[in-house]
MDAnalysis code that builds the backbone (N, CA, C; Angstrom):
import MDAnalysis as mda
import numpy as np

u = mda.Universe.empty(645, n_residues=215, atom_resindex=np.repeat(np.arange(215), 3), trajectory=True)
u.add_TopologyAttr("name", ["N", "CA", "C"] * 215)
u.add_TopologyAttr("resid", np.arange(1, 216))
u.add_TopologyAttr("resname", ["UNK", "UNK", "UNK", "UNK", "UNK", "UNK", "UNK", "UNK", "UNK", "UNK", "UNK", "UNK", "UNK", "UNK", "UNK", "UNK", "UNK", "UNK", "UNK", "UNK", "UNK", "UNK", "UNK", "UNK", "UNK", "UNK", "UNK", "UNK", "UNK", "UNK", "UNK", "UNK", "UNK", "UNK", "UNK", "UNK", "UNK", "UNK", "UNK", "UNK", "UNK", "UNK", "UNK", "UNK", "UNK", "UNK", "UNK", "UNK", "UNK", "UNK", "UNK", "UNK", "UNK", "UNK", "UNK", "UNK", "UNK", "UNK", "UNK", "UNK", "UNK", "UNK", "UNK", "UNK", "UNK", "UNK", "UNK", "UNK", "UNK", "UNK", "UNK", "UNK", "UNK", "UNK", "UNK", "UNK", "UNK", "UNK", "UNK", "UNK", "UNK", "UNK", "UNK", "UNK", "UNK", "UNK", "UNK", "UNK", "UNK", "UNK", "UNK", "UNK", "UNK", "UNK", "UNK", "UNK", "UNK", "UNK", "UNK", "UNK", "UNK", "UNK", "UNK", "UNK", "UNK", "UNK", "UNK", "UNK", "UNK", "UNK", "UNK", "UNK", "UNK", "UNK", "UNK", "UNK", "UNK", "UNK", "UNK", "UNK", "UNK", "UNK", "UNK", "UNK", "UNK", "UNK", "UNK", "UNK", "UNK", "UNK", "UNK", "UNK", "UNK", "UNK", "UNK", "UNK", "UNK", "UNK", "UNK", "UNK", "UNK", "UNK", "UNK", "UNK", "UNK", "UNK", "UNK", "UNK", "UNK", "UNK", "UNK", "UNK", "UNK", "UNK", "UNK", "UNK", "UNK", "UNK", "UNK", "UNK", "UNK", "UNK", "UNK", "UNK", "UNK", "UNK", "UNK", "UNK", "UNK", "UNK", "UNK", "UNK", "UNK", "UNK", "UNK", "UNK", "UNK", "UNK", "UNK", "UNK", "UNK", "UNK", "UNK", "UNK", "UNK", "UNK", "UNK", "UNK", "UNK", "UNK", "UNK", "UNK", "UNK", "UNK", "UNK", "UNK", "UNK", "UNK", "UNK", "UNK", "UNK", "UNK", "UNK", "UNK", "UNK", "UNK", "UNK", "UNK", "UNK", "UNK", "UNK", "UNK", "UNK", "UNK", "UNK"])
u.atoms.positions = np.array([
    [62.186, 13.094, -16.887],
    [61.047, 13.434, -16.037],
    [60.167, 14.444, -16.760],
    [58.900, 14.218, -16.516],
    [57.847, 15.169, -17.399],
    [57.933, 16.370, -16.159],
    [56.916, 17.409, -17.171],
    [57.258, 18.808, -16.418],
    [55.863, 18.735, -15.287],
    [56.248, 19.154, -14.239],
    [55.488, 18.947, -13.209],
    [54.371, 20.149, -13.068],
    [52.973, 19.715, -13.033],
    [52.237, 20.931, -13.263],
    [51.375, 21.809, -12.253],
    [51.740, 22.939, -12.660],
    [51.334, 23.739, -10.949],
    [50.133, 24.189, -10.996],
    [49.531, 23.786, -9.717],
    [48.138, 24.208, -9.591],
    [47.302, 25.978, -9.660],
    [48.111, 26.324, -10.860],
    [47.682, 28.269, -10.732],
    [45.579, 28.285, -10.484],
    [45.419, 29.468, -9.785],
    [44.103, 29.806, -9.510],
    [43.363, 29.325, -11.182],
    [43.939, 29.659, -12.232],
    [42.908, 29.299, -13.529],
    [42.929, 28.217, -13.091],
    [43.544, 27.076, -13.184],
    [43.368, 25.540, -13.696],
    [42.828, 24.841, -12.486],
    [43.264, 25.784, -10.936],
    [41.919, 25.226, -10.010],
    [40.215, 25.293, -9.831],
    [39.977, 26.668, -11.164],
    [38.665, 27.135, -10.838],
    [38.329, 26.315, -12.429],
    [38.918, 25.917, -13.300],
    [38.570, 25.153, -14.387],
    [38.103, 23.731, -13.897],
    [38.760, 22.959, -12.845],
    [38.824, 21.544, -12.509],
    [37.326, 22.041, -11.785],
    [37.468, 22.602, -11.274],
    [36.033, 22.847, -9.913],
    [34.735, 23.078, -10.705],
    [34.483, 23.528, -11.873],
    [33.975, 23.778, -13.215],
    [33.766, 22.474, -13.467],
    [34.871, 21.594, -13.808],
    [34.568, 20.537, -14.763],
    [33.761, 19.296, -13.458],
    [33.420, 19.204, -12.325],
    [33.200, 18.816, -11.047],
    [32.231, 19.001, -11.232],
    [31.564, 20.134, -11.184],
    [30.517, 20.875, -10.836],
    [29.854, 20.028, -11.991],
    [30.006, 20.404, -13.529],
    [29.124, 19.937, -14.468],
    [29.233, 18.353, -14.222],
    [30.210, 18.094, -14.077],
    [29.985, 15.686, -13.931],
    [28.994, 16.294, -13.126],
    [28.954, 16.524, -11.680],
    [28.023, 15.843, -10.814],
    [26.712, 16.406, -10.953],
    [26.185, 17.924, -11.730],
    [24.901, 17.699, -12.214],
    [24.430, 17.257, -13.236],
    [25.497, 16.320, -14.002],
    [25.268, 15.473, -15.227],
    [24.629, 14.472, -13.874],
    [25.242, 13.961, -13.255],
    [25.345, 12.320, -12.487],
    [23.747, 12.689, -12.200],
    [22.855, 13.704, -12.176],
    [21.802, 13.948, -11.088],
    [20.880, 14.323, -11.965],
    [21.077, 14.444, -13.336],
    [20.102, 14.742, -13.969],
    [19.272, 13.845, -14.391],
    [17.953, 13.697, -14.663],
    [17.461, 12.414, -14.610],
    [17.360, 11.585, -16.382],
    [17.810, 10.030, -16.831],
    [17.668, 10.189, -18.005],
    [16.483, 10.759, -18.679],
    [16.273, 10.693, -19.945],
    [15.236, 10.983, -20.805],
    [14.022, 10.117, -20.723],
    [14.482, 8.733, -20.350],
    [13.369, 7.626, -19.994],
    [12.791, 7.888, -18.992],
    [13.469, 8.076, -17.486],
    [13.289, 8.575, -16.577],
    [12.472, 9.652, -16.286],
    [12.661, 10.737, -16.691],
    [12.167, 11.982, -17.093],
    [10.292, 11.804, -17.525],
    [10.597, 10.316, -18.544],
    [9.162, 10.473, -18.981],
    [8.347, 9.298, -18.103],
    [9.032, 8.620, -17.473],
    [8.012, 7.747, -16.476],
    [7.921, 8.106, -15.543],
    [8.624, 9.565, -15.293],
    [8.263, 10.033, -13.965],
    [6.944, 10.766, -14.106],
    [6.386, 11.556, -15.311],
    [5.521, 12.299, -15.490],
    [4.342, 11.577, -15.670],
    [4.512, 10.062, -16.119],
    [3.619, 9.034, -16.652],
    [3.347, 8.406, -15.183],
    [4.004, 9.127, -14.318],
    [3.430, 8.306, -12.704],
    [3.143, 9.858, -12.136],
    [3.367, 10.741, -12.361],
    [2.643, 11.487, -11.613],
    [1.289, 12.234, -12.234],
    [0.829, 11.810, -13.314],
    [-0.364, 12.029, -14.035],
    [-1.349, 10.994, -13.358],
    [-0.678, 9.657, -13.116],
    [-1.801, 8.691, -13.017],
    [-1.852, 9.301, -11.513],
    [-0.763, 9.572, -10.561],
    [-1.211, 10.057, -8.781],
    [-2.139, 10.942, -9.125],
    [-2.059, 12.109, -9.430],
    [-3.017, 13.027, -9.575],
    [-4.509, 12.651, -9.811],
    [-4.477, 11.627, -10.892],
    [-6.077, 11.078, -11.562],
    [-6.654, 10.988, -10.011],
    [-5.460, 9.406, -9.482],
    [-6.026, 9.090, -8.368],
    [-6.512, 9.605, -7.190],
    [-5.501, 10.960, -7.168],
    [-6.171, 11.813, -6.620],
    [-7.010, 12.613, -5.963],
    [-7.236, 12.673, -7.490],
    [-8.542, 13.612, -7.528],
    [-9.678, 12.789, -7.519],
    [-10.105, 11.513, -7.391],
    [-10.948, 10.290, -7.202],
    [-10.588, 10.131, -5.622],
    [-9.831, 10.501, -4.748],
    [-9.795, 10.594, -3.651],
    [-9.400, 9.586, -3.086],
    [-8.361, 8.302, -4.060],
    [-7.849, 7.236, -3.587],
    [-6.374, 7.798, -3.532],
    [-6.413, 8.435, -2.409],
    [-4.890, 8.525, -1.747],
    [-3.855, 7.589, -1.565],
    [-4.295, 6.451, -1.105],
    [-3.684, 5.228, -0.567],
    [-3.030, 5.068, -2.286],
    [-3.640, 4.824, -3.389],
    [-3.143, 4.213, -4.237],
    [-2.453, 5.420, -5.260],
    [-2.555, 6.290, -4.779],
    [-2.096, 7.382, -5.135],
    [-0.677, 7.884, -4.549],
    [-0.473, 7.828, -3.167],
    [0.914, 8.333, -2.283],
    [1.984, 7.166, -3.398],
    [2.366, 6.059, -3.672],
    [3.071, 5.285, -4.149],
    [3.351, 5.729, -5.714],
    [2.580, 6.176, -6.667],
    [2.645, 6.989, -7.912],
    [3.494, 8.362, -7.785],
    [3.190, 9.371, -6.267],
    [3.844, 10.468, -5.968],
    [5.250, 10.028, -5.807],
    [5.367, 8.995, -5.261],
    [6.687, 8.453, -4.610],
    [7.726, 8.170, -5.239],
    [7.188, 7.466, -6.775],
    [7.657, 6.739, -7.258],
    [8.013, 7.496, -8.423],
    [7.260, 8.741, -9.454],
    [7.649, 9.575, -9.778],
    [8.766, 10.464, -9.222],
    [8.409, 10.577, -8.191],
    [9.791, 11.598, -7.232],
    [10.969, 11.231, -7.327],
    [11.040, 9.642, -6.903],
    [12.554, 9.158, -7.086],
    [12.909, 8.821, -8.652],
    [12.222, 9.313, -9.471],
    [12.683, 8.872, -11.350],
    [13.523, 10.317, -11.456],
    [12.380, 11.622, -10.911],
    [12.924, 13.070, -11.316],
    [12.310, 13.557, -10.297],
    [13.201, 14.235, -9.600],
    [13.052, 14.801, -8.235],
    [12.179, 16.297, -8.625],
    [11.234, 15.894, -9.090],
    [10.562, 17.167, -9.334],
    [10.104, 17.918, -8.119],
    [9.589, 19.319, -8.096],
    [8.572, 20.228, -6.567],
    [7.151, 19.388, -7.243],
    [6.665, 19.483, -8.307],
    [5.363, 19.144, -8.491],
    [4.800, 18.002, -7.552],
    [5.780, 16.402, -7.994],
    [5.563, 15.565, -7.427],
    [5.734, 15.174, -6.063],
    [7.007, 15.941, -5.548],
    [7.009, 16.687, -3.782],
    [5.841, 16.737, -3.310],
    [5.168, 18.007, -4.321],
    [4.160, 18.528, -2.823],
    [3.026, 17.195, -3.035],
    [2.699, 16.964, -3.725],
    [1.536, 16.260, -4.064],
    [1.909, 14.669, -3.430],
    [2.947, 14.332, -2.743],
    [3.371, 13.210, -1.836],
    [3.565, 13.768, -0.470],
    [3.652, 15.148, -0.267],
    [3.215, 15.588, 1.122],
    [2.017, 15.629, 1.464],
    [0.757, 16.092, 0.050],
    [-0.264, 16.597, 0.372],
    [-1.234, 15.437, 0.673],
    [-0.581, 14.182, -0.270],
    [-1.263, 12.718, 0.157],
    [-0.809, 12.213, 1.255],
    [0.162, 11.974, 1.560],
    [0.475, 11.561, 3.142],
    [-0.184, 12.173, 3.937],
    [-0.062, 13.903, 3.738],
    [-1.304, 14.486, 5.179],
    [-2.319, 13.768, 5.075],
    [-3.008, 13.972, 3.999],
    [-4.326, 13.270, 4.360],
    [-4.897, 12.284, 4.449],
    [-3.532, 11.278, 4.578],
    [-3.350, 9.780, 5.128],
    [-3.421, 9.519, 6.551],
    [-2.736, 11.036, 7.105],
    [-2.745, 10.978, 9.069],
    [-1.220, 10.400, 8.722],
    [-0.553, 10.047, 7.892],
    [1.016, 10.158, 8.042],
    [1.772, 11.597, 8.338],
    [1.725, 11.999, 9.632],
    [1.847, 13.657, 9.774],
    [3.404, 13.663, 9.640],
    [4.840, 13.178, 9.856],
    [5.602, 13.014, 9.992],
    [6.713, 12.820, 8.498],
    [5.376, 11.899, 8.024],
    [6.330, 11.776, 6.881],
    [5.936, 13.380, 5.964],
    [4.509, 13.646, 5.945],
    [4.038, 14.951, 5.363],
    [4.457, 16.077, 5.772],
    [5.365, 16.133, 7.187],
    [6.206, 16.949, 7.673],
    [7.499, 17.195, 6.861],
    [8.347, 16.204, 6.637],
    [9.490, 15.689, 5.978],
    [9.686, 16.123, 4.609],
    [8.409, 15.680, 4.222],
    [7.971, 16.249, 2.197],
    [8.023, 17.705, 2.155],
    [7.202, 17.999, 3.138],
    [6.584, 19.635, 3.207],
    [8.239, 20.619, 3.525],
    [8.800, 20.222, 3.969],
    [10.362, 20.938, 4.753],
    [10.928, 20.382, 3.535],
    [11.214, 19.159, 3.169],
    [11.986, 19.076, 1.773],
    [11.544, 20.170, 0.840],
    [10.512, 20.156, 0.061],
    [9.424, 20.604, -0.514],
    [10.150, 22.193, -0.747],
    [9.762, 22.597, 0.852],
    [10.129, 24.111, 1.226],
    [11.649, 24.666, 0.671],
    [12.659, 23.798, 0.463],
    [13.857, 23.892, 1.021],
    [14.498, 23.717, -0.838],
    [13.281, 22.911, -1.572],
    [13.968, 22.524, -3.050],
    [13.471, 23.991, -3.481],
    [12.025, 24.410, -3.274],
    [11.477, 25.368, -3.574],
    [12.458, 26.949, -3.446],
    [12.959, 27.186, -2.483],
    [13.756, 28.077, -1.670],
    [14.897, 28.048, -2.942],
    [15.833, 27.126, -3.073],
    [16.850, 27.072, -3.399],
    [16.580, 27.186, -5.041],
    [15.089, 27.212, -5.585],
    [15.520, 27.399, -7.001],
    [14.372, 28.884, -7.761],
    [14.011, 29.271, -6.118],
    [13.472, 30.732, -6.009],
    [12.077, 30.332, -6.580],
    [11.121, 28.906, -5.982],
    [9.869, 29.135, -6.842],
    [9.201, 29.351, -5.497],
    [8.148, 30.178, -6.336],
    [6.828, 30.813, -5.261],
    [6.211, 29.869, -4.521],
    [6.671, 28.775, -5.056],
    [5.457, 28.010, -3.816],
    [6.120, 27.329, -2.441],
    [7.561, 27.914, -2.249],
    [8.140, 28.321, -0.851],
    [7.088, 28.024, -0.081],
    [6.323, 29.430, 0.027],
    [5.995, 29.597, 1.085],
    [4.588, 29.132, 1.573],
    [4.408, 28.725, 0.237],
    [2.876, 27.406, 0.354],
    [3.629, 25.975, 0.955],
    [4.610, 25.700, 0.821],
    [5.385, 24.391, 1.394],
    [5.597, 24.644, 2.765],
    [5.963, 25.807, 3.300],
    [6.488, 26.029, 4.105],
    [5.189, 26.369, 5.633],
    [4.183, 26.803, 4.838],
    [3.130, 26.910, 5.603],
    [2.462, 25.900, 5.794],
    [2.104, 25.051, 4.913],
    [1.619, 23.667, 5.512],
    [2.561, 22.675, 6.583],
    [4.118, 22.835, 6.415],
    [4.957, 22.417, 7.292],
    [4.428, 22.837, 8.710],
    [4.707, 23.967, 8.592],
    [4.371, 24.650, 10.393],
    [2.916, 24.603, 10.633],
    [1.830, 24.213, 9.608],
    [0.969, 24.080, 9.757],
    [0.453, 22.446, 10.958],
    [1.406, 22.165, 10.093],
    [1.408, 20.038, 11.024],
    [2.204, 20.056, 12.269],
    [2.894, 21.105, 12.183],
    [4.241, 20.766, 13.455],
    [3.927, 20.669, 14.676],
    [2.601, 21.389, 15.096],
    [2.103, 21.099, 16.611],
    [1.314, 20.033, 16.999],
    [0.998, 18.975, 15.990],
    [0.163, 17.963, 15.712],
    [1.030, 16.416, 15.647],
    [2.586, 17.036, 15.476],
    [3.350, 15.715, 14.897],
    [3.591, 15.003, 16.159],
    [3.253, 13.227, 16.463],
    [3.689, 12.339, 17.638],
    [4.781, 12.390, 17.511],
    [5.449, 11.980, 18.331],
    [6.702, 12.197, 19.081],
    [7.053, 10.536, 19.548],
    [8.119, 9.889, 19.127],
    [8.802, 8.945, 19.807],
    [10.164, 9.149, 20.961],
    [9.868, 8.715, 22.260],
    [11.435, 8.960, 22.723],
    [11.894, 7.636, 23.278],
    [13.309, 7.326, 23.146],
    [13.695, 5.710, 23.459],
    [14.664, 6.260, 24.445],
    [14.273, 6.155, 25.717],
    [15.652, 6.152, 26.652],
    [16.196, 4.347, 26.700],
    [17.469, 4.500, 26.264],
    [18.335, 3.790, 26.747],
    [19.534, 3.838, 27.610],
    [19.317, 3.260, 28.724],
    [20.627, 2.994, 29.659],
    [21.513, 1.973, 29.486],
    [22.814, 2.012, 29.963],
    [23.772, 1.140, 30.172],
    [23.402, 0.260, 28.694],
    [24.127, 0.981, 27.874],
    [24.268, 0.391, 26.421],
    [25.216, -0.878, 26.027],
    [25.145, -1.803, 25.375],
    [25.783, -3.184, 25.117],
    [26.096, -2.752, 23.757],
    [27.570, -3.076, 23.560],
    [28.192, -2.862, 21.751],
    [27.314, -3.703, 21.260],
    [26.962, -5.337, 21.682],
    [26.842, -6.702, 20.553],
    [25.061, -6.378, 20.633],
    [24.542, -5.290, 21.417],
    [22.719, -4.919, 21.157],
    [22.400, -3.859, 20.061],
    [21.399, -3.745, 19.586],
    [20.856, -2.756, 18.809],
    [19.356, -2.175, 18.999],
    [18.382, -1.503, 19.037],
    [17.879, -0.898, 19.180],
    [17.138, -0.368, 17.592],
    [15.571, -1.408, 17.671],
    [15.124, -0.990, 16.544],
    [13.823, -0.238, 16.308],
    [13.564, 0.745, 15.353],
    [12.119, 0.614, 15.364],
    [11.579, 0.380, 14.032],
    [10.350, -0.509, 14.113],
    [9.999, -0.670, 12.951],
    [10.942, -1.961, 12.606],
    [11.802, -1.366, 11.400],
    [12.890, -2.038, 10.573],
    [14.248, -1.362, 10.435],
    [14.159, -0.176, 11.090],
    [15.619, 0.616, 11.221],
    [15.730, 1.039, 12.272],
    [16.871, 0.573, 12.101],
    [17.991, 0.505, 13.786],
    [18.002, 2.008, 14.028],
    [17.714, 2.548, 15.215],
    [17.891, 3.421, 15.918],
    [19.764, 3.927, 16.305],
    [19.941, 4.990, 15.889],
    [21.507, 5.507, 15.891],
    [21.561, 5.812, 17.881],
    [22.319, 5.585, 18.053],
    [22.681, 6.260, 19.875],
    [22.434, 7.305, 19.914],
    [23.203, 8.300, 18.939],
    [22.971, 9.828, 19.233],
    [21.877, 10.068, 19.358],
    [20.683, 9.323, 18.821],
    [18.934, 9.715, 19.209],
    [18.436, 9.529, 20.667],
    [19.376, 8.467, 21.112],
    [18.007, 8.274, 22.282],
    [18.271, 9.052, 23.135],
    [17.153, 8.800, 24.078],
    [16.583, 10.216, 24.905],
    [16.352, 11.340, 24.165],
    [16.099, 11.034, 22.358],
    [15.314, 12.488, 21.976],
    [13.791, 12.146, 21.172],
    [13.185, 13.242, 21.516],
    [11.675, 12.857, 21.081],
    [11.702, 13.146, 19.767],
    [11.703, 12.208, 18.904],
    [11.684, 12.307, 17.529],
    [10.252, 12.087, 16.419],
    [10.187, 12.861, 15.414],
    [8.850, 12.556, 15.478],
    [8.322, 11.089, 14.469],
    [6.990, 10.910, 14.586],
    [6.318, 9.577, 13.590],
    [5.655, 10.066, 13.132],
    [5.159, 8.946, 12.480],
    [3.883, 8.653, 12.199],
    [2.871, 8.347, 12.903],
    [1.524, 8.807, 13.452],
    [0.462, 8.324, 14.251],
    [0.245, 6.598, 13.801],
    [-0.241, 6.459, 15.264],
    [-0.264, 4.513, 15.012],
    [0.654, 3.703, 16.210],
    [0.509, 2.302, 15.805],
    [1.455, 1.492, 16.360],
    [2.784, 1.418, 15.993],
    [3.917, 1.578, 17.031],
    [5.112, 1.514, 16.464],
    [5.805, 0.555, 17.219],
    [6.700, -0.339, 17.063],
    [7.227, -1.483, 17.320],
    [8.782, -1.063, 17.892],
    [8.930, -1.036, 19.031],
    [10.762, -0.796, 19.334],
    [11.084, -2.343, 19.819],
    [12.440, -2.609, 19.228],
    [12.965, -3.853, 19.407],
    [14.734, -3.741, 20.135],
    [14.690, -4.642, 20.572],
    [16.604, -4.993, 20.677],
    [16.703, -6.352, 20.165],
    [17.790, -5.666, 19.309],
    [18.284, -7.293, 18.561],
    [19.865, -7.546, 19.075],
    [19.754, -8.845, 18.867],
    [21.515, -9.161, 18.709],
    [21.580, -9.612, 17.426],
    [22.443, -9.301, 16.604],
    [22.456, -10.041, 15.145],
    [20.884, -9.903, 14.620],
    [20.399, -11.046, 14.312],
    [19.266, -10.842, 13.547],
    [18.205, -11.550, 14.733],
    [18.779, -11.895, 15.948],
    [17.933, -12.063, 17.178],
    [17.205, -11.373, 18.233],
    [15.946, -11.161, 18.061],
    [15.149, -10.198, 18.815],
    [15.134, -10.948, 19.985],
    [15.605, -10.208, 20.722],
    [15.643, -10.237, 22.436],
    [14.360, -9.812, 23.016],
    [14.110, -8.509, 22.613],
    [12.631, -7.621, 23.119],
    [12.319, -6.943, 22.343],
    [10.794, -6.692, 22.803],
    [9.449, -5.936, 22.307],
    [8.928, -5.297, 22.471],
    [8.521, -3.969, 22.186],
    [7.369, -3.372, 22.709],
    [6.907, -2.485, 21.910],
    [5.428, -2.458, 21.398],
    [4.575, -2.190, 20.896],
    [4.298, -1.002, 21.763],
    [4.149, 0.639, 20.938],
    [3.573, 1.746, 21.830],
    [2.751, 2.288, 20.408],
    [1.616, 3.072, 21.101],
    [1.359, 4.111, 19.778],
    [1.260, 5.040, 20.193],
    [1.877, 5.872, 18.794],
    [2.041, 7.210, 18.913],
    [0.564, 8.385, 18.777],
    [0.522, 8.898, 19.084],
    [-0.987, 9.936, 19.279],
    [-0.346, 11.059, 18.911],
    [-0.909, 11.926, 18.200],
    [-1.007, 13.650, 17.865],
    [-0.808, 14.344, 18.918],
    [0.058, 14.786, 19.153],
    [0.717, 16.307, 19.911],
    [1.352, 15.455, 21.133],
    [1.245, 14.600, 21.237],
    [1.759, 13.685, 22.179],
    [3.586, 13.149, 22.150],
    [3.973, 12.227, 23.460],
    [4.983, 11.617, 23.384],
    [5.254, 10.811, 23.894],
    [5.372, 9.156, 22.670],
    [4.964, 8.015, 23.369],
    [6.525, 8.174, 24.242],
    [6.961, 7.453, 24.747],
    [8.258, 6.713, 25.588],
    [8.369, 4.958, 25.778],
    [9.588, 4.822, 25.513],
    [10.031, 3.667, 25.989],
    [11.489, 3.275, 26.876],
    [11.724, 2.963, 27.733],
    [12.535, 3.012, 28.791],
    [13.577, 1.117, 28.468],
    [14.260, 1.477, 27.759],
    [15.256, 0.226, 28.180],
    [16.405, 0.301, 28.756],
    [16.758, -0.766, 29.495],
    [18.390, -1.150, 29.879],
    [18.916, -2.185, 29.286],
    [19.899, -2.108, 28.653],
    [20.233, -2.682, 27.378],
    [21.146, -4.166, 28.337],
    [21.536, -3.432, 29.230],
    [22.483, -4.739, 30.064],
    [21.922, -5.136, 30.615],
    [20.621, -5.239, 30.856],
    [19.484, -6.254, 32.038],
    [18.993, -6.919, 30.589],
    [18.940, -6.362, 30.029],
    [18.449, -7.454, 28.573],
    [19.756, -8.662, 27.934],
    [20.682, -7.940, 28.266],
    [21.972, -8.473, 28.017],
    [22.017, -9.660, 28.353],
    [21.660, -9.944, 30.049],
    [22.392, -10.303, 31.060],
    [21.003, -11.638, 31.039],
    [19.437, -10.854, 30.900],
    [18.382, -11.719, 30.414],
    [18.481, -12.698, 29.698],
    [18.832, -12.363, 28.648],
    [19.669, -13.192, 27.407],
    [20.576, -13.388, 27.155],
    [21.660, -14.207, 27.410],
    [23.031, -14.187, 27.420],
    [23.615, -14.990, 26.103],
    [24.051, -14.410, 25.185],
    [24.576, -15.144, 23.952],
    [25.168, -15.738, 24.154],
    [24.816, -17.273, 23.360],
    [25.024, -18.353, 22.982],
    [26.762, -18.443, 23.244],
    [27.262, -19.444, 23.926],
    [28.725, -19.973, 23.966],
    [29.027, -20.269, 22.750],
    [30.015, -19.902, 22.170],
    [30.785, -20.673, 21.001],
    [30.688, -22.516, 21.021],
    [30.387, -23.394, 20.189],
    [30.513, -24.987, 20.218],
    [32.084, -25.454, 20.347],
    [32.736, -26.277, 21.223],
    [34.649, -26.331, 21.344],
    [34.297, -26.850, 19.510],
    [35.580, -26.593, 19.458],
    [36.711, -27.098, 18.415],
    [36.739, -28.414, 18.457],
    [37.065, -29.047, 17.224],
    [37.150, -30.207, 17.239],
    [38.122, -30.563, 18.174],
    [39.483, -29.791, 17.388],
    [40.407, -29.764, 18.128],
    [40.656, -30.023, 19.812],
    [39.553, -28.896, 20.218],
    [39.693, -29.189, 21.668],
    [38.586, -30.007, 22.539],
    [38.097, -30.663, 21.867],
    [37.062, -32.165, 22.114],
    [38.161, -33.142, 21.988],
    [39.241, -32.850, 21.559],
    [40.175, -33.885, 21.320],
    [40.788, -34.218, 22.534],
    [41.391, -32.938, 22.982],
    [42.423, -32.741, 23.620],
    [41.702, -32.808, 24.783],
    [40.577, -32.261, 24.906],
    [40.027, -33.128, 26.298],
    [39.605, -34.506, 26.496],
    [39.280, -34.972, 25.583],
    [39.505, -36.525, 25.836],
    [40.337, -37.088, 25.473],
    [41.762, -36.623, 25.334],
    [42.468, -37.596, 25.710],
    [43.308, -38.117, 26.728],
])
């Protein structure tokens, strides 16, 4: 039998060490990466500053996820605000605040002020659901709504927003609300009157038991 090896305080704070460096290896961005992120946030900026936002927020975006830079942060908050996407420019701006914070740069509190700057302005979605069905779901948009949300006013994006119940990949119901600034749209479902509306499909018998009844 080999000698069995004991976990002393050195060789636990060495392993936690060697942890630490893998996983900000795993997060660092490659060298390629690194440079097409800067090669997309040069061209957002151009666009920018030409005042084509629209074709600009997707360059911020897309730089961000190569190398999670603050530069390209704020400048995908600062285009979404002035898209009227208040929600998502909420989201950037509190990220923003929070990368800023944690690596002590000054522009904290420039992130942080445009955040609370939008916050009394951001629409509000709330989905009450009653009498919940396991085989229903609850969507908006394209992502399913978690339970623990409903009945809370969560915020959007200004605009039309689409809440659905599906079964599987079958939309049962609809409803189209839009959300307005400082406001809170609502939508009211009962998941078992929709249930009960729509009643999923019977299983087709078995061969087997097409058999056995006729014979």
């Amino acid at each position: 039998h080999g000698k069995e090896m004991r976990l002393t305080p050195r060789r636990i704070r060495s392993a936690l060490f060697m942890v630490a460096i893998a996983l900000a290896s795993s997060h660092s961005p490659a060298q390629g990466d690194a440079a097409a992120a800067e090669q997309l946030y040069k061209q957002g900026k151009a666009l920018a500053k030409k005042g084509d936002y629209a074709a600009a927020c997707p360059k911020f975006e897309a730089s961000y996820g190569l190398d999670r830079g603050l530069g390209a942060l704020l400048n995908l908050a600062d285009c979404h605000e002035r898209l009227g996407k208040l929600a998502s420019a909420w989201a950037e701006w509190n990220e923003a605040h929070d990368l800023a914070k944690r690596s002590k740069d000054d522009r904290a509190k420039y992130a942080g002020d445009r955040r609370d700057k939008i916050e009394p302005k951001l629409p509000k979605l709330q989905i009450n659901v009653k009498n919940p069905v396991d085989s229903l779901a609850v969507y908006r948009g394209d992502t399913q709504i978690e339970a623990a949300t409903y009945g809370a006013a969560l915020a959007v994006d200004p605009g039309e927003v689409l809440v659905s119940v599906r079964r599987g990949d079958q939309t049962l119901k609809s409803e189209t609300v839009t959300a307005k600034e400082a406001q809170t749209a609502t939508v009211e479902l009962d998941l078992a009157a929709i249930d009960a509306e729509f009643p999923a499909p019977k299983p087709a018998p078995t061969a087997t038991a097409t058999a056995t009844a006729t014979a």
